[in-house]
N, C-alpha and C positions, 0 to 999 in steps of 0.2 A: 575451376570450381566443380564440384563432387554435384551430380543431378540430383534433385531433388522432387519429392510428390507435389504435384500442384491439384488445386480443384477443377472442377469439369465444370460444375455448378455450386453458387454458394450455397453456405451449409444455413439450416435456420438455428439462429443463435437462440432462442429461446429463453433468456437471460428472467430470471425470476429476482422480485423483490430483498429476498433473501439473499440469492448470490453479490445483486449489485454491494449490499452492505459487507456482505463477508469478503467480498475481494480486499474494501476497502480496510476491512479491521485487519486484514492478513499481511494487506501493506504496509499499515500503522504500525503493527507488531516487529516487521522485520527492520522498521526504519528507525523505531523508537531505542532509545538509549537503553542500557541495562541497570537494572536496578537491583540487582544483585550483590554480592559481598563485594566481586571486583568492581562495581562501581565506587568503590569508596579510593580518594586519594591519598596520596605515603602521609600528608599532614594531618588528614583524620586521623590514619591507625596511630601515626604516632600520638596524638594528644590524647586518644580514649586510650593508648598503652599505659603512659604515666597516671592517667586519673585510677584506670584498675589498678596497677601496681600500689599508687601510695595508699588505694583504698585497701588495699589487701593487707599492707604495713599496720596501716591502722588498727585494723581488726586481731592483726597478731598481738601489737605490744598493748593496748589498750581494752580497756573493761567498762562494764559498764555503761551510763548514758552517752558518752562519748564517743562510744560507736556507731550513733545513730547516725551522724553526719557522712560516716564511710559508707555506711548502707546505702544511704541517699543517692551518694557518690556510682556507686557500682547499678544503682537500678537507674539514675540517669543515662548511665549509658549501654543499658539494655532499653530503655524507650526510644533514645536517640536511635542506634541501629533498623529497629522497628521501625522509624518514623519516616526515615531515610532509603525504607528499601521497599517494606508493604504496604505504608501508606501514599508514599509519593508513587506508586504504582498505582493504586486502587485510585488515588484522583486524578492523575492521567488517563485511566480508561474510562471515568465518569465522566471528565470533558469530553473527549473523545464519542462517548456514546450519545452525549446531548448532539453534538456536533452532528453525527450522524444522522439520527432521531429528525433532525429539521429537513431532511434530502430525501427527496422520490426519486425515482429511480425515472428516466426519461422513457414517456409510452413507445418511442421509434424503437428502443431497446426490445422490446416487449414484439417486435414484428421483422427486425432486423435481421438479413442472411448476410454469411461474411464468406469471402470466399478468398483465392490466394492466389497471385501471378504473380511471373519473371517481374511484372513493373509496379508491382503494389498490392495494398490489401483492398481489394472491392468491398462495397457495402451496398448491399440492395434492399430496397426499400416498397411495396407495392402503391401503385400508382398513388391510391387513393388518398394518401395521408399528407392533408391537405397544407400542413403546417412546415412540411420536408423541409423547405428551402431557406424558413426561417427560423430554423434552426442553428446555432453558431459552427456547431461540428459537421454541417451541411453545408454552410455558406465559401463560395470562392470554388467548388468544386465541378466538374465536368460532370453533367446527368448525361444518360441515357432514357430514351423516350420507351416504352413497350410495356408489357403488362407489369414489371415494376423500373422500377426509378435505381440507376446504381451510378456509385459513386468511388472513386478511385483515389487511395491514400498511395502515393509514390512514397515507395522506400527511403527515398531522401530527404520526403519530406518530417521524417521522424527525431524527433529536439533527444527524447530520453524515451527508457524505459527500464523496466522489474519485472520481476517474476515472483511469486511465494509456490507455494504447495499446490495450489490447485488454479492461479489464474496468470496469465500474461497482461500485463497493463501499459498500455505506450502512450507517450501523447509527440501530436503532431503539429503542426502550423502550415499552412496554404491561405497565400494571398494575405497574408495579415491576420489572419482566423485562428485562434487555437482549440485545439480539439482533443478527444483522448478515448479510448477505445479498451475494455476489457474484455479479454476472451477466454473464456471458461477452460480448462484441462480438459474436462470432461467432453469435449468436441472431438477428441481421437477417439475416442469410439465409435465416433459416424462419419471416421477417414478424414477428420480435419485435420489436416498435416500442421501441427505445431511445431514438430522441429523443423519445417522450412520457414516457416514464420520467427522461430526462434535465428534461423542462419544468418537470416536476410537483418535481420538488427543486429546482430554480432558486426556485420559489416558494416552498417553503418555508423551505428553507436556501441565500439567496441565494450566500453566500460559502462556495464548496466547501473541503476539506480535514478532515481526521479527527484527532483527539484522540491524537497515536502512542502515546501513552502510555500511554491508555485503553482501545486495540482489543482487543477480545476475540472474538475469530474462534470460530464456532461447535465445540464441545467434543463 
């Protein structure tokens, strides 16, 4: 295997209210279905084909108030289209936004260094935060004692993960405990080696993508 940058010291993740939501809408976004013209299936196009066509027939051979029905016909399914592609979009992201809207972003996050080794992702924490260990994404884990508190996610301990544009999101399991971990893009700019962090999941979970159904973002 190709050597890779590891950390010296973890980095402080500094994770803002903001980012914790935006990871998550960026996750939403790339796992969410398409609602675009190719989401429509060959038995749609074909039924709204024939409904245009005989409306179009109609409009040729016929005059008058009899037309009205074809008109009906054709703006049916320019509302259907619409209803089907920007509506069922627009109330996906409305659930989606309440859903989000009920989630704080966890305070550890807020104080949280990560850092990177041959044997896993470190997470360190300063002593004082009194609530550490009863934490879910804490619990079953090996501490260290000294001016902060770290904790070690072994590479194999990782179930899945994704990527979008700007963050890394994995989650894990140790002792029965599941856990899950976002890490900003923007940490390579203060030498956070994300693509060893990215290698070391390639190995273990070669085929990326998260369980949507399953995620449980830290509580």
């Amino acid at each position: 295997m190709a050597l890779y940058p590891y950390t010296l010291q973890p980095i402080a993740l500094n994770m803002t209210e903001a980012e914790f939501h935006q990871a998550q809408y960026e996750l939403f976004a790339s796992a969410s279905p398409s609602f675009g013209l190719s989401s429509f299936k060959t038995k749609e196009w074909i039924i709204m084909a024939v409904v245009v066509i005989l409306a179009l027939a109609g409009l040729v051979f016929l005059t008058g108030y009899s037309t009205i029905i074809f008109w009906l016909m054709l703006v049916s399914v320019a509302i259907y289209m619409l209803v089907r592609t920007l509506g069922f979009k627009w109330y996906v992201k409305k659930q989606f936004d309440k859903q989000v809207a009920e989630q704080e972003m966890p305070d550890e996050m807020r104080q949280m260094k990560l850092g990177v080794q041959k044997h896993g992702l470190v997470m360190a924490m300063p002593v004082s935060q009194p609530n550490l260990m009863q934490n879910p994404q804490m619990r079953g884990m090996q501490m260290r004692a000294g001016s902060t508190q770290q904790a070690v996610v072994p590479w194999s301990a990782i179930k899945s993960w994704d990527e979008t544009d700007d963050y890394l999101i994995m989650m894990f399991e140790l002792k029965g405990q599941q856990g899950s971990q976002i890490i900003p893009k923007r940490l390579k700019a203060e030498k956070f080696p994300i693509d060893t962090v990215r290698q070391h999941l390639q190995e273990v979970v070669p085929v990326r993508g998260l369980q949507t159904e399953n995620i449980q973002l830290p509580k």
